[in-house]
C-alpha positions in Angstrom: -10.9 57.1 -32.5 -10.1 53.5 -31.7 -12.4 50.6 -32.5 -12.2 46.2 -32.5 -10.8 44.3 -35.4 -11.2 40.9 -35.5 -9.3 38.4 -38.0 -9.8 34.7 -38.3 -6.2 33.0 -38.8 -6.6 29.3 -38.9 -9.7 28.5 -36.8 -8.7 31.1 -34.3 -10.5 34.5 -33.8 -7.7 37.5 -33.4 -9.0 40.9 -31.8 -7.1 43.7 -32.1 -7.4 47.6 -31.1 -7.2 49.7 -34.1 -7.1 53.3 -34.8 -6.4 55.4 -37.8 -4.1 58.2 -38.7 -2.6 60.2 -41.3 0.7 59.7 -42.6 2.2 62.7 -43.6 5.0 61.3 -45.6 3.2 58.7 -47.9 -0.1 60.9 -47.8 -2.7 58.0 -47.0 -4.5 56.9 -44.0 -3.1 54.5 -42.1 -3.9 52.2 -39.4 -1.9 51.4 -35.9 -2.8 47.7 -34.0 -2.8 46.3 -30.6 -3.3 42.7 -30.0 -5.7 42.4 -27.4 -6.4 38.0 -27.2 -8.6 35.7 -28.8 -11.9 35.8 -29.3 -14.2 33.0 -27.1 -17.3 32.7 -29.8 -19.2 30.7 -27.2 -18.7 33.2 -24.1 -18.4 35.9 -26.2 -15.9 37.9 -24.8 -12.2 38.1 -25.3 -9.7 36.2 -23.7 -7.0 38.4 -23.0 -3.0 38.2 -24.1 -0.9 36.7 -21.8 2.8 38.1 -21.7 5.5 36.4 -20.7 6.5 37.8 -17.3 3.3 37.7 -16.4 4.1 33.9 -15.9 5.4 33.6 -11.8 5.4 30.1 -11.7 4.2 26.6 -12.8 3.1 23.3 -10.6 2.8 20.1 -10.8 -1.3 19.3 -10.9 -2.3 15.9 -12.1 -1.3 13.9 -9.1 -2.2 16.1 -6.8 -5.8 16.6 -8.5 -5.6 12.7 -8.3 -4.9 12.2 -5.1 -7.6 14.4 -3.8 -10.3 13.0 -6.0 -9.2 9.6 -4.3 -9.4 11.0 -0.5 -12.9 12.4 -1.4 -14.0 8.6 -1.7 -14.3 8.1 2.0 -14.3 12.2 2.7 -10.5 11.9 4.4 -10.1 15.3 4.5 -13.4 16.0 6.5 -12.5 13.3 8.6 -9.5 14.5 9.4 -10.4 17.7 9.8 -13.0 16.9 12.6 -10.6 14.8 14.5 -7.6 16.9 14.3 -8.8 20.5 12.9 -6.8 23.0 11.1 -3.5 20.2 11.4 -6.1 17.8 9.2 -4.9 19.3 5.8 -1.4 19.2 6.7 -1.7 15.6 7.6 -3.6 15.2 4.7 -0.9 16.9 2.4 2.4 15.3 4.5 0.5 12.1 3.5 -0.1 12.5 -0.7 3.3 13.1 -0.6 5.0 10.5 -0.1 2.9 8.8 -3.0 4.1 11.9 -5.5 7.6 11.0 -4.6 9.3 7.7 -3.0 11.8 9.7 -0.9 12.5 10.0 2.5 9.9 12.9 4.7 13.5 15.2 5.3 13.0 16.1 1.2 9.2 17.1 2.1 9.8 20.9 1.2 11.8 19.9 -2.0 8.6 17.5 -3.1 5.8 20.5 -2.6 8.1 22.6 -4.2 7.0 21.4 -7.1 3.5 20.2 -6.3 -0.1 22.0 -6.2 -0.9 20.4 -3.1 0.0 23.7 -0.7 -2.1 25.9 -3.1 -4.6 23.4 -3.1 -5.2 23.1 0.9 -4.1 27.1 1.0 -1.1 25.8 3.2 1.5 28.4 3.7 4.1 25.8 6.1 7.2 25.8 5.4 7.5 22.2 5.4 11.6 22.1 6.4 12.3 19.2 8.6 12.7 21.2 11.9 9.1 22.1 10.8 8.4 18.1 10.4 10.1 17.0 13.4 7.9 19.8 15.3 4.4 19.1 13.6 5.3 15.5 14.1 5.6 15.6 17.7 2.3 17.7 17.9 0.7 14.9 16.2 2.2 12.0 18.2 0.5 13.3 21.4 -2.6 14.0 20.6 -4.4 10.7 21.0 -7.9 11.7 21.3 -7.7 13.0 18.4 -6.5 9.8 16.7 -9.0 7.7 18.1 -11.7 9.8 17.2 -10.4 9.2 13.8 -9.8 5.7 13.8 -13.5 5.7 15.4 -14.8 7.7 12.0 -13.5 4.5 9.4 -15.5 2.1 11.1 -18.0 1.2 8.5 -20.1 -1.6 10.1 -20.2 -3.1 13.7 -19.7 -6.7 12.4 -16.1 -6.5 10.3 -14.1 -9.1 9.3 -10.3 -8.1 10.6 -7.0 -9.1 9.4 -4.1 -8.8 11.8 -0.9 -8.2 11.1 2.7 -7.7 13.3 6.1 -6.3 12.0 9.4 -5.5 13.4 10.4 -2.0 12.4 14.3 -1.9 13.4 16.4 1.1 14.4 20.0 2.1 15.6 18.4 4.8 17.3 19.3 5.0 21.4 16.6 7.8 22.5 13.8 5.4 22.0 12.4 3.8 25.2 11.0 1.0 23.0 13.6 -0.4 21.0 14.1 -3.7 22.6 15.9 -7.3 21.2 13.2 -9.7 20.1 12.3 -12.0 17.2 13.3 -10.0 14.3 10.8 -10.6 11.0 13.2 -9.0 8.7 16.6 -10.8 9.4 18.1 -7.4 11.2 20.7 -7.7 13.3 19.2 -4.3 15.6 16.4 -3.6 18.4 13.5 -2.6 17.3 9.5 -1.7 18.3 6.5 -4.0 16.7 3.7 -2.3 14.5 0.3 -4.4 14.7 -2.0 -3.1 11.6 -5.6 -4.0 11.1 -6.8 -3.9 8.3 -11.0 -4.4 7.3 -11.9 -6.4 4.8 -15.4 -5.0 4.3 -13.5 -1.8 2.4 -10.2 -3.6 1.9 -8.5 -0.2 4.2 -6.6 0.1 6.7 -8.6 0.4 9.9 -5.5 0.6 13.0 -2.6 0.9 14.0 -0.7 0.7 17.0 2.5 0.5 18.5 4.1 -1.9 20.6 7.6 -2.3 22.5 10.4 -4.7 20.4 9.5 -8.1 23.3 6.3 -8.0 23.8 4.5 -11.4 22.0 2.3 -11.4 19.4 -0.5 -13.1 21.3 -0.5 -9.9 24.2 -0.3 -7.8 21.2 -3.2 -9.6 19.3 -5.4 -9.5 22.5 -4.5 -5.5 23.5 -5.6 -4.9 19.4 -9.0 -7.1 20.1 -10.0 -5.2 22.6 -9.1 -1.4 21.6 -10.9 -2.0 18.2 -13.9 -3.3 20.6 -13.6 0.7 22.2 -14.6 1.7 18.3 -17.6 -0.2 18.6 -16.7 -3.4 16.6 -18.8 -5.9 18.8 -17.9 -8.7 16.2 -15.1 -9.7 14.3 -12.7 -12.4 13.0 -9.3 -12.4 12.6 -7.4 -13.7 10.0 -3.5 -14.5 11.3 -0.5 -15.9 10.0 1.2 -19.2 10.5 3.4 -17.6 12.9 0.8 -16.9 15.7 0.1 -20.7 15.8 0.8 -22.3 19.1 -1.2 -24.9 21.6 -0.7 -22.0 23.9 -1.3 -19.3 21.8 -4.8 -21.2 20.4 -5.3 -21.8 24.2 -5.0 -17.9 24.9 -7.0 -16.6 21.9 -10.0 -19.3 22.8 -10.3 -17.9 26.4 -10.2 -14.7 25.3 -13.3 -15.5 22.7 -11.2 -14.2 19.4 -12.6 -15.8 16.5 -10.0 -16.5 14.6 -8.6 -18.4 11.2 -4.8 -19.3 10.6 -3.0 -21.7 8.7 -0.6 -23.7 10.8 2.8 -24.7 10.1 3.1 -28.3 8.3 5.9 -29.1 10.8 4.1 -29.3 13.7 1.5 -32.1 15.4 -1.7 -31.1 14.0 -0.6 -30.5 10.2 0.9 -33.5 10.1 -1.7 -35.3 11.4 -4.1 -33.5 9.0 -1.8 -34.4 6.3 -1.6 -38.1 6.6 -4.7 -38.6 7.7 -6.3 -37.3 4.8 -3.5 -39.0 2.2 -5.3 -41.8 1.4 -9.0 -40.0 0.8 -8.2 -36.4 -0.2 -8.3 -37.5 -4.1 -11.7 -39.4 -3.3 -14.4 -37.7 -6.2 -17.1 -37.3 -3.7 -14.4 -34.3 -2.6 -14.4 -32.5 -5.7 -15.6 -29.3 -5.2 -15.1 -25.7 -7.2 -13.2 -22.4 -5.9 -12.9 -19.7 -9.0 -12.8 -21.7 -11.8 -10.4 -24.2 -9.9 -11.1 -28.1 -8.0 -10.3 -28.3 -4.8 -10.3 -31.6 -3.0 -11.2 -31.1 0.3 -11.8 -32.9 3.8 -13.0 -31.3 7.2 -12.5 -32.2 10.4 -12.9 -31.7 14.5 -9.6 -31.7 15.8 -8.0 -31.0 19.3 -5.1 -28.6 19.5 -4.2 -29.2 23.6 -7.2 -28.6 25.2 -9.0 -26.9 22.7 -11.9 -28.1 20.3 -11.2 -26.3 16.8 -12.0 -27.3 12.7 -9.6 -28.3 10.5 -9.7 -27.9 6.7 -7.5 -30.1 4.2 -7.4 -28.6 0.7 -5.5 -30.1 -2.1 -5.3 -28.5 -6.0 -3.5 -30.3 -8.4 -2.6 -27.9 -10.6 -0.4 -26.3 -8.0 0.9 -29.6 -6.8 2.0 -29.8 -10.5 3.4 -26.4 -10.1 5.0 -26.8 -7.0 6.6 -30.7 -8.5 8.0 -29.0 -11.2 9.7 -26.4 -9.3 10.7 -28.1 -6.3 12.5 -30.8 -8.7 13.9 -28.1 -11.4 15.7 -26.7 -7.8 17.0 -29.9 -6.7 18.2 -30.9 -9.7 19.7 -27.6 -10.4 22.0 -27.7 -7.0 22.8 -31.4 -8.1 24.6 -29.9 -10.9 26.3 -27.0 -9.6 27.9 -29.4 -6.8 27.7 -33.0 -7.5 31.4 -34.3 -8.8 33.2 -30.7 -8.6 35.7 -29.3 -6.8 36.0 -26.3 -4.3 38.6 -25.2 -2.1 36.2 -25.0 0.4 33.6 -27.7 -0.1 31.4 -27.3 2.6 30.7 -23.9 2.7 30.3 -24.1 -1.2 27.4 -26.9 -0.7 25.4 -25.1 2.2 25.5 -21.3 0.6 24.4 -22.9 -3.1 22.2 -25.5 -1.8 20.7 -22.7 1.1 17.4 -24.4 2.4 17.5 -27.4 0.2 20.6 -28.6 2.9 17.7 -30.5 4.4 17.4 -32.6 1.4 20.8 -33.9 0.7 23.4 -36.0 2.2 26.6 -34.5 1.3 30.2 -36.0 1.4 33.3 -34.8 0.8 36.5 -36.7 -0.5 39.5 -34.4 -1.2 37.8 -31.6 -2.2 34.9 -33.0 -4.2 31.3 -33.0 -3.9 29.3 -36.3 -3.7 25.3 -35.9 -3.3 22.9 -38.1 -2.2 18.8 -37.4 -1.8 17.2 -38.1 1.4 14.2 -40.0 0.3 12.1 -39.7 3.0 12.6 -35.7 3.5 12.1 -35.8 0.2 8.7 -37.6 0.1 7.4 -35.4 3.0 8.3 -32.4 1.1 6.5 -33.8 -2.2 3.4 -34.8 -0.3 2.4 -31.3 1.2 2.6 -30.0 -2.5 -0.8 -28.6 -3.6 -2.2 -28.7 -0.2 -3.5 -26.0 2.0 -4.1 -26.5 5.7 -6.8 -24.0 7.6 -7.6 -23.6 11.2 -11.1 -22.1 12.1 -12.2 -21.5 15.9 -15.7 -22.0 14.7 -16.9 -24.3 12.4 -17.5 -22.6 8.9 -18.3 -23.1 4.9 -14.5 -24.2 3.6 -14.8 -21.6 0.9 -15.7 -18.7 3.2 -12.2 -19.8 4.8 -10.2 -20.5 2.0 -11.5 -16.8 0.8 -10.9 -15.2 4.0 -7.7 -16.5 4.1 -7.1 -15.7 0.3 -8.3 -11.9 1.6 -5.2 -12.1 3.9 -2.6 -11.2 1.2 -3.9 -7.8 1.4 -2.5 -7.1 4.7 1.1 -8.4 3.5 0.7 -5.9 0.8 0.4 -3.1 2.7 2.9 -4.0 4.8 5.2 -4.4 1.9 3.9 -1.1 0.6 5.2 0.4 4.4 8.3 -1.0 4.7 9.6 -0.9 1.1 7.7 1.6 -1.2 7.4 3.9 1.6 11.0 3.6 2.9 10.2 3.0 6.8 13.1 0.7 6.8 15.3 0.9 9.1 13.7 3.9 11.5 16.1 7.2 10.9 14.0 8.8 13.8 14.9 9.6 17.5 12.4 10.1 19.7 9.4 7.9 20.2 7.0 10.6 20.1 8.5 11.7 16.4 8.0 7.6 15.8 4.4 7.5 16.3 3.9 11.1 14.4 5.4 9.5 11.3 3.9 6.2 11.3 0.5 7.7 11.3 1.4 9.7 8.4 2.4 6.3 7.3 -1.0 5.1 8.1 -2.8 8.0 6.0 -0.7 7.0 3.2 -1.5 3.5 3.1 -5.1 4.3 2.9 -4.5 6.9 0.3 -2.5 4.2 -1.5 -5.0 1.4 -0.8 -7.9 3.3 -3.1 -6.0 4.5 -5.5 -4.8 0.7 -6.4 -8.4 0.0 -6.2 -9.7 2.7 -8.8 -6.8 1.9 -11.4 -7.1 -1.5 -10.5 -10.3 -1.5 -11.4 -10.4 0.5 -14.4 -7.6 -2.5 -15.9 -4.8 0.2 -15.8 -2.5 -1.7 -14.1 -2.3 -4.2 -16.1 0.0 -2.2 -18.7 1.8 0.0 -15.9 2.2 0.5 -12.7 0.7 3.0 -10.6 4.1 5.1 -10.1 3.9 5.4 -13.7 0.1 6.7 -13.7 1.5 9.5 -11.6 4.5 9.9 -13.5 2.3 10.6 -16.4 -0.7 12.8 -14.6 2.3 15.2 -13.3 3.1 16.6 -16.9 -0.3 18.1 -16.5 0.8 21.6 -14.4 -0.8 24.6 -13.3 0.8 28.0 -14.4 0.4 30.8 -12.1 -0.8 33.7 -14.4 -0.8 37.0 -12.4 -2.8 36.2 -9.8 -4.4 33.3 -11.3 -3.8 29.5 -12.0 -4.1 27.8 -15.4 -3.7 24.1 -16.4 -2.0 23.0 -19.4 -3.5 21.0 -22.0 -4.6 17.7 -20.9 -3.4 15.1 -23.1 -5.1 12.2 -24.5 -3.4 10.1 -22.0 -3.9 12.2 -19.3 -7.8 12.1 -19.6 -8.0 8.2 -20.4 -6.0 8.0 -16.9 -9.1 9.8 -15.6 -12.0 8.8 -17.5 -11.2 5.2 -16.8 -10.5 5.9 -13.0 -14.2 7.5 -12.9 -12.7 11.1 -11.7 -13.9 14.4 -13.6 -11.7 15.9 -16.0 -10.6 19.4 -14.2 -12.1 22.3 -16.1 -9.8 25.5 -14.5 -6.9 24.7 -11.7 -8.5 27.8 -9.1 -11.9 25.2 -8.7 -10.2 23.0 -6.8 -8.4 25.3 -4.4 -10.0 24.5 -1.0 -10.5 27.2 1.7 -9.3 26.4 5.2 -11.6 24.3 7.0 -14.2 21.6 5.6 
C-alpha cells in the first residue's frame, strides 16, 4: 500500500510516493520512494517533477512580452486586424522584429527562430524570404486596407503635422520609380522619395507615402495635404525644413491654404534682411523673454517673401552664440595649424580636403609647396553674426514660443527618419519590384510606430539615461519561455528584468501560456 511523504529540505516541501516491504535478507521493513514534485503550500497541490526530455524547446520572451505590451497602448493589433484581417498579426509580428534584431528582413525566419512572437500570435508561416517577398507583395496591393488603417490613428480632427521627404536610393532596374533627382544622402544612384507625417499630438507616425525619385517637394507636400484631408484632418499645420523654402514654393503653399512654419536659409534675401535688420535691437532688454529656463531675445515682424504677406521671427540666445564662437573659432584655428607654413606635395588638394567647408573662410596661397593662410574678415563676420540666432517663418501670425516649440517638435521627424534609414537598415533598397517596395516600407512604418512608444515609455521611466534601448532588449531576452510537454514556462525574472518593467508601467508576466493570443482580436 503506497501513501505521500513529505520532507522539508531547505524551505522547500519534497513529496514523495512511498511504500513498504519486507526485506528478506536483512529481515526488517523497508521502504521504496518516488519523487513526485514539490509541494505549493499556498495552492495546495503538488507541482509535479519535470524530467529532462520533457524539455522540447526554449524562446526568447522578454522582448517579445515587451513589445506587445507596447502595441496594446494604441490597440495595434486590433487595428490591424480590422484593416487587414488574419494578415494583421503577421504584419504585426514582421514588424517587432526588426526591433528584436537590427538585421536585414531575408534573416526573418532565423530572428523568430528564436523568439515567442509566432507562439504568441499562434502563427504557423514559415517566414523564408520567398515567403516575405510573397506576403509582401499581398500587402503592397491592398490599399484599402491601408487607408482604413492610416484612417484608425487619427486621434483628433485639428493635428499639428510635421512633414518630412527622403531619398531612398537603389541599383535596382525593375523599379518604374527610380528616377535621377536631388539626392539627400550624397548617393551617386536613382532613387524614389518617402514623404512621412508624423503627428505631434501623440508624437507617432501618422503617413506614409511614396513618390517617384523627380517629382519636387512642393507637388509632394500638396498631394500629402490633401490625402491626410481624405482621413478627416480638416486642420493642420506643417512644420517643414529649410529646404522647402522658396519665393515660389511659399507662393504655391499660400494658394493652396497650407499653414505652414519653416526656417529659411540665412543665405537667402529674407534671412538676411531679418538678420541685419534686427542687429542693432535684438540685444534691446525690453526683448528679453524666457523659453525653458533659457532668454531669448526676440523681434517679430511682417515681411513680404515675393508676393506673399508672411511673419518673421528673429530669435537670438547667447549662450549658444557662446557655444557656437567657441566652436567655430576652435575649427578655424585648428585648420590654421594643420596647413598654415607646411609643406605638401600636393598643396591644394591638402588645403580644401582638411579645411572641407571652412574653404569659404580662407584665402589660400601657395609658394613652392607651402601653405600661406589668410581669414576673410568679412565671411568671417557674417558667419559670427548668425551665431545664436534662429530665424522662423509662420504663414499666420502666431505666439513666438508656440513656433519656436513647434519647430523644436520638428526634430522628431528627423529622428525617425534616422531610425528608418540607419537603425532599420533601408539603406540603399536591396528590393526589386515596386510592389515588394511599398510592402516593406509599411512594415517599416509599423516599426517606427512600435519604436516611437517604446522610446517614449523608457524614456519616460529615465531608462535611457544609463542605456540604450537595444540594450533594454538585450537584457529582457534572457527572460525565455521553455516548452514543457505541451506547456510553456518562463524562467526566473531577474531583478533587472522586473525594474525594466516596473519602471516602464507594464505587468510583470505571471505564466508564458497567458499571453498566447488566439487568432483574431
Amino acid at each position: 500500500m503506497t501513501y505521500l511523504v513529505k520532507q522539508k529540505i531547505r524551505g522547500r516541501t519534497y513529496v514523495y510516493e512511498a511504500e513498504n516491504f519486507w526485506d528478506p535478507e536483512k529481515k526488517q521493513s523497508r521502504q521504496k520512494r518516488r519523487y513526485l514534485g514539490v509541494w505549493d503550500e499556498a495552492a495546495g497541490k503538488i507541482i509535479p517533477k519535470t524530467a529532462e526530455r520533457d524539455v522540447k524547446t526554449t524562446k526568447s520572451f522578454g522582448p517579445s512580452y515587451l513589445l506587445n505590451s507596447v502595441a496594446n497602448e494604441i490597440d495595434l493589433r486590433k487595428k490591424l486586424y480590422e484593416s487587414f484581417g488574419k494578415d494583421g498579426d503577421l504584419i504585426l509580428t514582421v514588424g517587432m522584429s526588426k526591433l528584436l534584431h537590427q538585421t536585414s528582413l531575408k534573416n526573418l525566419h532565423h530572428v523568430l527562430d528564436d523568439s515567442f512572437l509566432p507562439e504568441m500570435y499562434s502563427l504557423k508561416e514559415s517566414f523564408s524570404s520567398q515567403w516575405l517577398s510573397s506576403f509582401l507583395e499581398r500587402l503592397s496591393v491592398n490599399e484599402a486596407a491601408m487607408t482604413s488603417f492610416y484612417n484608425s490613428l487619427v486621434t483628433s480632427e485639428d493635428e499639428t503635422l510635421i512633414f518630412d521627404i527622403t531619398s531612398l536610393s537603389s541599383a535596382s532596374r525593375n523599379i518604374d520609380w527610380l528616377e535621377w533627382g536631388y539626392n539627400r544622402d550624397g548617393l551617386d544612384l536613382p532613387q524614389v522619395n518617402l514623404g512621412l507625417v508624423l503627428s505631434l499630438n501623440n508624437h507617432l507616425p501618422l503617413y506614409f507615402k511614396l513618390f517617384p525619385g523627380s517629382v519636387s517637394d512642393v507637388v509632394t507636400l500638396k498631394n500629402l495635404v490633401a490625402e491626410v484631408e481624405a482621413f478627416g484632418i480638416t486642420k493642420s499645420i506643417f512644420i517643414l525644413d529649410r529646404g522647402f523654402y522658396s519665393e515660389s514654393n511659399i507662393k504655391e503653399m499660400t494658394s493652396e491654404h497650407i499653414d505652414f512654419i519653416l526656417p529659411p536659409p540665412f543665405s537667402v534675401n529674407i534671412g538676411k534682411g531679418l538678420i541685419s535688420e534686427t542687429k542693432r535691437d535684438i540685444e534691446n532688454a525690453a526683448n528679453a523673454r524666457r523659453f525653458g529656463g533659457d532668454i531669448f531675445y526676440v523681434l517679430e515682424s511682417e515681411v513680404k517673401i515675393g508676393e506673399v504677406d508672411a511673419y518673421g521671427y528673429v530669435l537670438f540666445n547667447k549662450k549658444r552664440e557662446g557655444q557656437e564662437t567657441n566652436s567655430f573659432y576652435n575649427r578655424l584655428i585648428d585648420i590654421e595649424s594643420a596647413l598654415n607654413g607646411k609643406e605638401f606635395h600636393n598643396p591644394m588638394g591638402q588645403f580644401k580636403q582638411i579645411a572641407g567647408n571652412f574653404e569659404r573662410y580662407f584665402e589660400c596661397s601657395v609658394e613652392g609647396k607651402t601653405i600661406h593662410l589668410r581669414r576673410r574678415i568679412n565671411a568671417i563676420s557674417q558667419a559670427v553674426n548668425r551665431f545664436g540666432k534662429t530665424i522662423l517663418l509662420s504663414a499666420t501670425k502666431r505666439k513666438w514660443e508656440e513656433v519656436l516649440s513647434l519647430c523644436r517638435e520638428r526634430d522628431e521627424v528627423e529622428k525617425r527618419f534616422d531610425d528608418l534609414k540607419n537603425e532599420l537598415e533601408v539603406m540603399p533598397l536591396g528590393v526589386q519590384k515596386i510592389e515588394t517596395l511599398r510592402g516593406l516600407l509599411f512594415i517599416f512604418f509599423i516599426s517606427l510606430i512600435l519604436r516611437a512608444i517604446l522610446i517614449r515609455k523608457a524614456r519616460d521611466a529615465e531608462l535611457l539615461e544609463k542605456r540604450p534601448i537595444e540594450e533594454i532588449i538585450m537584457e529582457l531576452a534572457k527572460l525565455r519561455a521553455v516548452k514543457v510537454g505541451n506547456k510553456w514556462k518562463l524562467t526566473e525574472i531577474s531583478k533587472k528584468q522586473r525594474t525594466i518593467l516596473e519602471k516602464m508601467k507594464i505587468g510583470i508576466p505571471v505564466e508564458a501560456n497567458l499571453v498566447i493570443k488566439k487568432a483574431g482580436v
